[in-house]
BASEVO-593280 format. One record per atom (N, C-alpha, C): x, y, z. Coordinates in pm, whole numbers, plus 50000, padded with zeros to 5 digits. Layout:
N
XYZ ...
This chain:
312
500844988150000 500005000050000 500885012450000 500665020749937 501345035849890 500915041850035 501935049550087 501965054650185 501365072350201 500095076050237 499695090050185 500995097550226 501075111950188 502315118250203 501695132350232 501215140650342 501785134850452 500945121450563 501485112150619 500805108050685 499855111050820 498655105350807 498125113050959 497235103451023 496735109351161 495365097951217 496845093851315 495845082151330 496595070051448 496985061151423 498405059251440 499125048751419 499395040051542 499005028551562 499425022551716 500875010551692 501695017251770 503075007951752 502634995851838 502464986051787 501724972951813 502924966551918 502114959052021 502654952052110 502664937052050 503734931752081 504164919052012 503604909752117 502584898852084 502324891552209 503274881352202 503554877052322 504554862952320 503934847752382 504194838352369 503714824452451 504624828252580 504324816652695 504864814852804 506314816852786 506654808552712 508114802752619 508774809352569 508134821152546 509034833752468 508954830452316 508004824452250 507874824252116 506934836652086 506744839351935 505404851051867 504674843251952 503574847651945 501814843051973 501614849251803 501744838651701 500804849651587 499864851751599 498874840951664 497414839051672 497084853551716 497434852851826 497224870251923 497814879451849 498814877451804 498884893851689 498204896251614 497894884851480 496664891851408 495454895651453 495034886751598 493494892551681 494014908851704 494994909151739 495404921951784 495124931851614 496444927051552 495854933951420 494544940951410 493364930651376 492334927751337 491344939851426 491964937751540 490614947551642 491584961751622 492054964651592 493124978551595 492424985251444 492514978351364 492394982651232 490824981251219 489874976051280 488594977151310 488084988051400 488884992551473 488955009351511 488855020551463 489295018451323 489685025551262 490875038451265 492105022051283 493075035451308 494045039051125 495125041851165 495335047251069 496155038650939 497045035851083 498145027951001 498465018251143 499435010851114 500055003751254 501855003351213 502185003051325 503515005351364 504184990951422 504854984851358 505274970751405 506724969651424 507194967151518 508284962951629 509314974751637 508524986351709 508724999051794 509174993651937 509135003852021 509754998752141 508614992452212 507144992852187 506094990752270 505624974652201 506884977852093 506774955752015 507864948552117 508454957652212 509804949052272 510884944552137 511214948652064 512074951151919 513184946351988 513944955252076 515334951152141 515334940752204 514614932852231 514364916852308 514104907452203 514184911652073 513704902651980 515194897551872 514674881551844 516054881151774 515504881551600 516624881851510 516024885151378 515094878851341 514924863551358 514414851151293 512384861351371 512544870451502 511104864851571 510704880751512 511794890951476 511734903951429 510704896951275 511384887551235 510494883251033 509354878051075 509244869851142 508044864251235 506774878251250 507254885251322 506174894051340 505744905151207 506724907551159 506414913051091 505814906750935 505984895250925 504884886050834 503844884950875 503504882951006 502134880351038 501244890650969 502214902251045 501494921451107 500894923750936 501774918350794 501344922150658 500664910850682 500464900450695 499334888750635 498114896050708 498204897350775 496804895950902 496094910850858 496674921750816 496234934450777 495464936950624 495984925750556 495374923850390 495324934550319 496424946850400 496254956550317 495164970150345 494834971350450 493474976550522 493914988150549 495264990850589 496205000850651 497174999650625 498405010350594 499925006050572 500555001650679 501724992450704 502044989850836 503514996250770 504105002250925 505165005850974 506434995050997 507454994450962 508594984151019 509494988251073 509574991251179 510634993051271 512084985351209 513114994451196 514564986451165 515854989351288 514994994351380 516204995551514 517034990451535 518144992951477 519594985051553 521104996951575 521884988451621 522815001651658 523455010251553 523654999451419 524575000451349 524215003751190 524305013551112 524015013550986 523495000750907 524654992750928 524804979850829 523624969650873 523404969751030 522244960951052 521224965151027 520974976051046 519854980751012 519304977850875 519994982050799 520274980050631 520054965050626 520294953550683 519684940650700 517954940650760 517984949950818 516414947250868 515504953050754 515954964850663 515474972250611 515014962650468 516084958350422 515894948050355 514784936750325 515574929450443 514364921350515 512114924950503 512194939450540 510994943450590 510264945250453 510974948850391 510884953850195 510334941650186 511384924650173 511184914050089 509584915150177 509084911550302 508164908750392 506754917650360 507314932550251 505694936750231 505654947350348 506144952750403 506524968150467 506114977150394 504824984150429 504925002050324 505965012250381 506435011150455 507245022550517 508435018250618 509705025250691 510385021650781 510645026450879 510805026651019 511135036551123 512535034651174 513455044151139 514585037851247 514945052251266 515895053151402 516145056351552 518095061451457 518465071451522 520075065851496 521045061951558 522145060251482 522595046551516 523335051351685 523375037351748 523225039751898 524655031551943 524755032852076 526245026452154 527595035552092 527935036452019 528845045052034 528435059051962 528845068751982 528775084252036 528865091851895 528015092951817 527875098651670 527835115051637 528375123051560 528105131851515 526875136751455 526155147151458 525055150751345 525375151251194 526505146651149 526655148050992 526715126450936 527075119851075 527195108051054 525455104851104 524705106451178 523835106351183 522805108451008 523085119650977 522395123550823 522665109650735 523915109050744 524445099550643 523785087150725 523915083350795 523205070250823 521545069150783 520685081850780 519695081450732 519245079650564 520755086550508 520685090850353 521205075450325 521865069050372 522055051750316 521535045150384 520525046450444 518995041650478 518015040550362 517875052850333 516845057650207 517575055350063 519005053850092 519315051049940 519225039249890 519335027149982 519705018649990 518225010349992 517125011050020 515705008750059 514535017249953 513895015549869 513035025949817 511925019349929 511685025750041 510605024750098 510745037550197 509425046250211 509055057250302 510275053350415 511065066150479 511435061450574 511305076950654 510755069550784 510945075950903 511695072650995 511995091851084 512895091351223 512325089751317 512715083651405 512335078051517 513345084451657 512455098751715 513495105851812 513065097751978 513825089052011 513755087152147 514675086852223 515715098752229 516885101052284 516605095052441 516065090252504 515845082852638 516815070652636 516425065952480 517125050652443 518495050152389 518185059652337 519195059352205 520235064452230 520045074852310 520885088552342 521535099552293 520595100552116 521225109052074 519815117952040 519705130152046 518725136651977 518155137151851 517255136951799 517095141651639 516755154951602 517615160851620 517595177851656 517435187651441 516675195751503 516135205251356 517385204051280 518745202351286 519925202851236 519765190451116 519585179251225 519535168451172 518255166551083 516775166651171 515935166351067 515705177350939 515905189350918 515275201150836 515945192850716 517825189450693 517955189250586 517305178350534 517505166350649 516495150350543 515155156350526 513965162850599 513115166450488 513065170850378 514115182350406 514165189150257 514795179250116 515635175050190 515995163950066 515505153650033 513955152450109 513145143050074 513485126650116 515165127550213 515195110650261 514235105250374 513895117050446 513265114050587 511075119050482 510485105650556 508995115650529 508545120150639 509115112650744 508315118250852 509345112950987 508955122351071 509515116751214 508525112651350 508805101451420 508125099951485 508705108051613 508125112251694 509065123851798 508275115351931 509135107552017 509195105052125 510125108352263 510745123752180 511615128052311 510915130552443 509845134552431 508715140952529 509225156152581 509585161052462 510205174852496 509145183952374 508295186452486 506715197152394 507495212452307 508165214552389 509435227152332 509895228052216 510545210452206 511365211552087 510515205151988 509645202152015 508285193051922 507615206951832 507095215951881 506845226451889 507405237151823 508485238251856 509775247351760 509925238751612 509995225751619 510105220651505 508625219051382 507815224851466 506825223051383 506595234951298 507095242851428 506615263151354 507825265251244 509675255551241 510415257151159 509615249651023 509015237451055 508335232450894 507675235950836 507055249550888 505605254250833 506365264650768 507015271750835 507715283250771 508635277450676 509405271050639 509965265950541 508895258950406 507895253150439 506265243550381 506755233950361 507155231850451 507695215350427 506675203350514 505495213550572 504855201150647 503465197850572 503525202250447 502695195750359 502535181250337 503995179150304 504285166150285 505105160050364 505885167050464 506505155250564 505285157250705 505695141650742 504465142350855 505495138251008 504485147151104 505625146151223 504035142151314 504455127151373 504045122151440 504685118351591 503425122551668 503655122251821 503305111051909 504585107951969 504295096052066 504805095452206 504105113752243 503315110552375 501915112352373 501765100752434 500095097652469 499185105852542 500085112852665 499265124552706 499055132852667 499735144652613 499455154052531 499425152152347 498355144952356 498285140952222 497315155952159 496875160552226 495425170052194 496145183252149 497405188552242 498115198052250 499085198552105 499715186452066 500625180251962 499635186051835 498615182151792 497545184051686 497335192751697 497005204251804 496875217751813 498005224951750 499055219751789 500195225551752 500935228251609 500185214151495 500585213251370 500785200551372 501105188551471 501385174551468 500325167051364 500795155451324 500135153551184 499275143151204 499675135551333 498975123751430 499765114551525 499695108051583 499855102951716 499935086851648 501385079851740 502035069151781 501605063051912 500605062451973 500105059652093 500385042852161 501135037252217 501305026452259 499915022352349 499765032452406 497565028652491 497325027152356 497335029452226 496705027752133 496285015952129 496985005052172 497084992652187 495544985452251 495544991952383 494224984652509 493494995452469 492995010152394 491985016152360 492205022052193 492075020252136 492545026352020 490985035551979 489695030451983 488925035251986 489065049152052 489225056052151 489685060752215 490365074552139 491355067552071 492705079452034 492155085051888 491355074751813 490495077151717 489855086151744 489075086951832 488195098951877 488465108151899 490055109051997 490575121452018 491335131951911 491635121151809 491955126451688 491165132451566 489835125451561 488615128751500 488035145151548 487695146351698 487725156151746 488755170251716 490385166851732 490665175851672 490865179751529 490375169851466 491015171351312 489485183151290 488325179451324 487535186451346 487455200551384 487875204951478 488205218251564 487885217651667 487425206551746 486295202651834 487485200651970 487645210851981 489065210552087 488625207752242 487335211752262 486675202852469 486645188552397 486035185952346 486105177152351 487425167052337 488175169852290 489305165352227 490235162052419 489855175352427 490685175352557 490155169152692 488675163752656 487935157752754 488275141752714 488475136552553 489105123452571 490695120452609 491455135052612 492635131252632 492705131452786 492015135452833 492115135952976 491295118453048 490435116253022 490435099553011 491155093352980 492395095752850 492815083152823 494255090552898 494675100852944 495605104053039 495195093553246 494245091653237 493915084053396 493955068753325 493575067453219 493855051753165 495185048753163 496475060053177 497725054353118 498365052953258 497655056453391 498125048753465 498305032053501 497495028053413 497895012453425 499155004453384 500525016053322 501215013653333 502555017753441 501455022453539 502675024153646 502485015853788 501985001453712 501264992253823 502094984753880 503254982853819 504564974253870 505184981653938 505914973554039 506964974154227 508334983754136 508514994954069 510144998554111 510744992454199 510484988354298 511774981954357 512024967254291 511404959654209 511764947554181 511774946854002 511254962853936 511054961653799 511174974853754 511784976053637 512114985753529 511054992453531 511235006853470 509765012453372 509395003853281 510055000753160 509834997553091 509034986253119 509544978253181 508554963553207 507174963153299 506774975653376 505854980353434 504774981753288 505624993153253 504764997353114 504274987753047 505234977452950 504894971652876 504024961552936 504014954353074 503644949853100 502444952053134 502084963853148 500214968653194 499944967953055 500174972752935 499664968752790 499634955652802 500044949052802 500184932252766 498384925752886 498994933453010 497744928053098 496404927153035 496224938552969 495044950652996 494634939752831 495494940052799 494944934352626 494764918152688 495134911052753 495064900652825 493554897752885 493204906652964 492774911653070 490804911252963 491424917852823 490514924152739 490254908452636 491064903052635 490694889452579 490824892552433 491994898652376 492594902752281 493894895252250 494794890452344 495994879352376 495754872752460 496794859252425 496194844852549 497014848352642 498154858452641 499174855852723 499704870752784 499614875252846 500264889352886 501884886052951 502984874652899 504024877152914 504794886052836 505924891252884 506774902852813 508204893052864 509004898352706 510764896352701 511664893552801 511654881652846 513474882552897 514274893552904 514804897453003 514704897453095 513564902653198 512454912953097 511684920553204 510944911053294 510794918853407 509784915353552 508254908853481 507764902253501 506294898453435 505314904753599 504534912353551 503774915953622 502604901953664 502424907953821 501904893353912 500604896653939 500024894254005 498554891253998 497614900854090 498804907354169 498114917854262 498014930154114 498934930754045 499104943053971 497854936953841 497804924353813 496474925053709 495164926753781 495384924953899 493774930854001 493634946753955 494874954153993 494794966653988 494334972853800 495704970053755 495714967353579 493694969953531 492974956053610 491624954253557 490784963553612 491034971653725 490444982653762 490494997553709 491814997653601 491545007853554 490875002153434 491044997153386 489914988753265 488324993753282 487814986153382 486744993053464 486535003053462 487415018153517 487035024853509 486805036153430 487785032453316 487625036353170 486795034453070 486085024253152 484365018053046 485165006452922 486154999652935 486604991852888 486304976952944 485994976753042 485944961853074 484784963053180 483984956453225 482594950753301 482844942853407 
């Protein structure tokens, strides 16, 4: 599927379900698929950080991402995450995602050792040279540790390697500044800058954001649809009355012990519950090494369910 240019709506970076065993669950991904894209979201985003990507080895990275194109039939473009540290691997995943039926790519730059902004460009420009498929940046300097700063993005828009960036710094400032530099240049006609924080998703669209990466996209997608519908509309109370619901829903990922577990595995692990929980996956385990959330936290997990009008 041809990727619109610019892209917009809701994209949900799909959670990868796993068996006990640490295998795919395909079964549960395409259910997952299936009810996401019956939402009517936009596109889907497959093995982002909210797929557990970095816990995955290549053979379960082709795995998911065959399913994510079989199971979609084409309904929505899907996203392929190519995260790795290194130009050259990446350029193997990128590959890979092409032969597999990928409309588009997301990768992050390259990470572990300590890069310049001109080696950064170039790692994007033999990304895109190397791949004829849409490719997007992926800013989550949390992980990565490097920024994707206006330096770096203005020239790949302009030169047409980058279409879009996904911006997960959670820095509203520089989200913001970069939006008022694309407009004034018109470059946000056609490149699309998508936001993936979930709370201020309402504020992002106000701002010029083109649509939302929502990992809750996952346990409500209905939900982010709406909040996006609303503002594409002008319909801004309202907009800000679903973001403020699905802001008390995203506490269900802060249901796991810090003292015995990561963020990350808190997080991922209240998605995994909640879709569990929702009878969407057989299994709410998450990756080796993370903490698997225990049974006091899916008591809690099912209470915000409850009180979000998601579960009975």
């Amino acid at each position: 599927m041809r990727l619109p240019a610019p892209l917009t709506g809701v994209v949900p970076p799909l959670c990868t379900p796993l068996t006990r065993t640490g295998d795919i669950d395909t079964g549960s991904l395409a259910a997952l698929v299936d009810r996401l894209t019956a939402a009517g979201v936009s596109g889907l985003f497959a093995l982002g950080s909210s797929g557990e990507t970095a816990y995955l080895s290549d053979a379960q990275r082709r795995t998911v991402l065959s399913t994510v194109v079989q199971a979609v039939e084409g309904r929505v473009p899907v996203l392929a995450g190519v995260v790795d540290m290194t130009t050259a691997r990446v350029l193997d995943h990128a590959r890979a995602a092409a032969e597999l039926g990928a409309d588009g790519l997301v990768a992050t730059a390259p990470f572990y050792t300590r890069t310049h902004p001109a080696e950064v460009r170039d790692h994007f420009r033999r990304l895109r040279g190397t791949v004829d498929l849409p490719l997007f940046g992926y800013d989550i300097p949390a992980s990565v540790h490097t920024k994707l700063t206006p330096a770096i993005v203005l020239p790949l828009a302009e030169d047409a390697t980058l279409a879009g960036l996904k911006d997960s710094s959670g820095d509203d400032g520089a989200l913001r500044r970069l939006l008022v530099e694309l407009r004034r240049r018109g470059l946000d006609r056609a490149f699309s800058v998508l936001t993936g924080s979930e709370l201020s998703v309402d504020g992002a669209l106000l701002a010029g954001a083109h649509g939302v990466v929502p990992g809750l996209g996952n346990v409500d997608p209905e939900g982010y649809v709406r909040l996006y519908e609303h503002a594409r509309a002008g319909r801004w109370s309202e907009a800000a009355a679903e973001q403020d619901r699905l802001a008390t829903l995203f506490a269900l990922t802060e249901t796991g012990d810090p003292s015995v577990m990561g963020g990350s595995s808190s997080a991922l692990g209240g998605f995994k519950a909640a879709l569990y929980l929702l009878g969407v996956i057989a299994c709410p385990a998450t990756a080796a090494p993370q903490v698997p959330l225990g049974d006091a936290e899916l008591k809690v997990v099912r209470r915000f369910l409850e009180d979000g009008g998601l579960l009975r």
